[in-house]
N, CA, C and O of each residue as an XYZ file, in Angstrom:
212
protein
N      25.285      6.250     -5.929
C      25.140      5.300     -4.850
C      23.669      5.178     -4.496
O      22.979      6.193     -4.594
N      23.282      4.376     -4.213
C      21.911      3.885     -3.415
C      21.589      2.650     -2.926
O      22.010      1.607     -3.426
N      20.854      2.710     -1.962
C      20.506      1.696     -0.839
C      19.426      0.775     -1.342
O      18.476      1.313     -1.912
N      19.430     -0.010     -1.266
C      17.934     -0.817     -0.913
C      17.391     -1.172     -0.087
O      17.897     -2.212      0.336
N      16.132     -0.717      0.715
C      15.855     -1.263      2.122
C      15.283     -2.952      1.920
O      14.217     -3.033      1.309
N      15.774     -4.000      2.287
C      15.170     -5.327      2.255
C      14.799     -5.613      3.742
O      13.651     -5.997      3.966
N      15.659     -5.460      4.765
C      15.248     -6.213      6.322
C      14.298     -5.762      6.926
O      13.939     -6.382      7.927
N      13.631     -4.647      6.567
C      12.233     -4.302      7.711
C      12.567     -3.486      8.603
O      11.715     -3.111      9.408
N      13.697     -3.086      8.662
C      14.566     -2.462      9.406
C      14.552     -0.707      8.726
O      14.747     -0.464      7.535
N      14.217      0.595     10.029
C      13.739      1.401      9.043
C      15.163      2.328      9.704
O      15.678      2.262     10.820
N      15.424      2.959      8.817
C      16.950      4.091      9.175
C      16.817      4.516      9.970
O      15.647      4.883      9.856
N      17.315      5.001     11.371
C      17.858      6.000     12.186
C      17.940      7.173     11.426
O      18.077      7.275     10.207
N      17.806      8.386     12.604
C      18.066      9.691     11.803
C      19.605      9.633     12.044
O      20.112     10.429     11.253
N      20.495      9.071     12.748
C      21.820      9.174     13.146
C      22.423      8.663     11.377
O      23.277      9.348     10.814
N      21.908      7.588     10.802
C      22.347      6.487      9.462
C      22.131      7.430      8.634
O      22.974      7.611      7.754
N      20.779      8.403      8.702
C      20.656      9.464      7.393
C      21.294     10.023      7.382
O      21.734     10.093      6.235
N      22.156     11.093      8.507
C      22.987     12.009      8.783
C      24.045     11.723      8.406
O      24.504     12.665      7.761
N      24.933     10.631      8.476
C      25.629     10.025      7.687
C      25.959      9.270      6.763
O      27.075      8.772      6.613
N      24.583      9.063      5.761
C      24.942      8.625      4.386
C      25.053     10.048      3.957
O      25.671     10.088      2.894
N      24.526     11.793      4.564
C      24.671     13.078      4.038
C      25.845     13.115      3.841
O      26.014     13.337      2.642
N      26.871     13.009      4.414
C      28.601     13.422      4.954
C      29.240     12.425      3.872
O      29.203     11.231      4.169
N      29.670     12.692      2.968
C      30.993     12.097      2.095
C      32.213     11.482      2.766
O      32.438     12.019      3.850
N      33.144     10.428      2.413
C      34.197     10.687      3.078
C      35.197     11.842      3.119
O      35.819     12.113      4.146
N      35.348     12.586      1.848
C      35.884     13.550      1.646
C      35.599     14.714      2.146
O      36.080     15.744      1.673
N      34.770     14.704      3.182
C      34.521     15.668      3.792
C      32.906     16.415      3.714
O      32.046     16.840      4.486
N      33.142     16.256      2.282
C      32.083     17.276      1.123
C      30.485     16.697      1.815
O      30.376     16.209      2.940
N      29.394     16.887      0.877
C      27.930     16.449      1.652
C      27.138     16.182      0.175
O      27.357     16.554     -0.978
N      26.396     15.581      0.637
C      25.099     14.747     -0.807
C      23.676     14.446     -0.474
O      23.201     13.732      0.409
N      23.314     14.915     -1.076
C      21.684     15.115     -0.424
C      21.082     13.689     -1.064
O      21.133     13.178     -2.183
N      20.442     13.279      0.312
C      20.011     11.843      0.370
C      18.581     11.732     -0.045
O      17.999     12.429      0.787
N      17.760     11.286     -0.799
C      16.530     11.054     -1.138
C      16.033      9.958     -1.433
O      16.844      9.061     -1.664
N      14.661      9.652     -1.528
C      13.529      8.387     -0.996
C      12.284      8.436     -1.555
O      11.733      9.537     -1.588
N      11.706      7.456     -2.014
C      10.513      7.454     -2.448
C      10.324      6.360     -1.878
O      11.215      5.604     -1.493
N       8.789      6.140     -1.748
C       7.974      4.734     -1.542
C       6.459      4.707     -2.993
O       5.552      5.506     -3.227
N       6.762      3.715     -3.478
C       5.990      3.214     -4.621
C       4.634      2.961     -3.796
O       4.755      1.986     -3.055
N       3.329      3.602     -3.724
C       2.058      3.804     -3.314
C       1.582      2.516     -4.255
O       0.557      2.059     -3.749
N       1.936      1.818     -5.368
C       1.636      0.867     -5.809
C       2.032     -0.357     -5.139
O       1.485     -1.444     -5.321
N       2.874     -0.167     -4.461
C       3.143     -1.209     -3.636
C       2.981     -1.340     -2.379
O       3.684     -2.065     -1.674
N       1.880     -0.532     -1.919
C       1.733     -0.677     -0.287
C       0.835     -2.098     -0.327
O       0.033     -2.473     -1.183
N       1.185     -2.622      0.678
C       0.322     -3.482      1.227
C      -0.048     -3.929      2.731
O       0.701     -3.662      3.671
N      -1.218     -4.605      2.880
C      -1.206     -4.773      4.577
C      -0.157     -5.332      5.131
O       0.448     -4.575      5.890
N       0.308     -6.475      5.012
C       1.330     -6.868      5.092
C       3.016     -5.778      5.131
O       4.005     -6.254      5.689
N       3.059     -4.699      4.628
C       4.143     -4.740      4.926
C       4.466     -3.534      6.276
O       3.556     -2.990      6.902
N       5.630     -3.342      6.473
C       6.156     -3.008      7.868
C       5.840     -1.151      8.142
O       6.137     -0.556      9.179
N       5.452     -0.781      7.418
C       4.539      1.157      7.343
C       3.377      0.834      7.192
O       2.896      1.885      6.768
N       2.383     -0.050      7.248
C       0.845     -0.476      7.153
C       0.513      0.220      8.222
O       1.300      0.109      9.161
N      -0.609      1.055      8.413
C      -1.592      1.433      9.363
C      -2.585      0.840      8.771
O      -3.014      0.962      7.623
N      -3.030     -0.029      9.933
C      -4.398     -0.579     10.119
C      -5.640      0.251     10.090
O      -6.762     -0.223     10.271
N      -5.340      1.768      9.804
C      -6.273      2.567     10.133
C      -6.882      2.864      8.553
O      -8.049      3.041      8.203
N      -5.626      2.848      7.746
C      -6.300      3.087      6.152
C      -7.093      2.224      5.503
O      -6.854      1.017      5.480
N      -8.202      2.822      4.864
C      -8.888      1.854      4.030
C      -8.333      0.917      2.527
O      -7.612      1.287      1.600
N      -8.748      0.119      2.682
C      -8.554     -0.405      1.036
C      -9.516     -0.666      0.505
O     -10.520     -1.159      1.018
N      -9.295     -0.280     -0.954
C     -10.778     -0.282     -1.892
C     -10.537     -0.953     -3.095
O     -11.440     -1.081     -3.922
């Protein structure tokens, strides 16, 4: 299973906690990357504070 974030919209820790929990009871460890090739000013984790070179 996996998500795609598209809306700009960033998870709750309540949404992580429960994509952990299976229906069956059982648990699945949830993991994430962000592609550093793809940061840009423009998008919605931009700090204005980092440089670009």
């Amino acid at each position: 299973m996996y998500l795609l974030f598209h809306d700009g919209i960033e998870f709750t820790s309540v949404e992580i906690n429960q994509l952990k929990s299976k229906a069956n009871g059982g648990t699945r460890l949830v993991i994430s990357y962000i592609s550093i090739g793809e940061a840009e000013e423009y998008r919605y984790y931009w700090n204005s504070n980092w440089n670009k070179e």
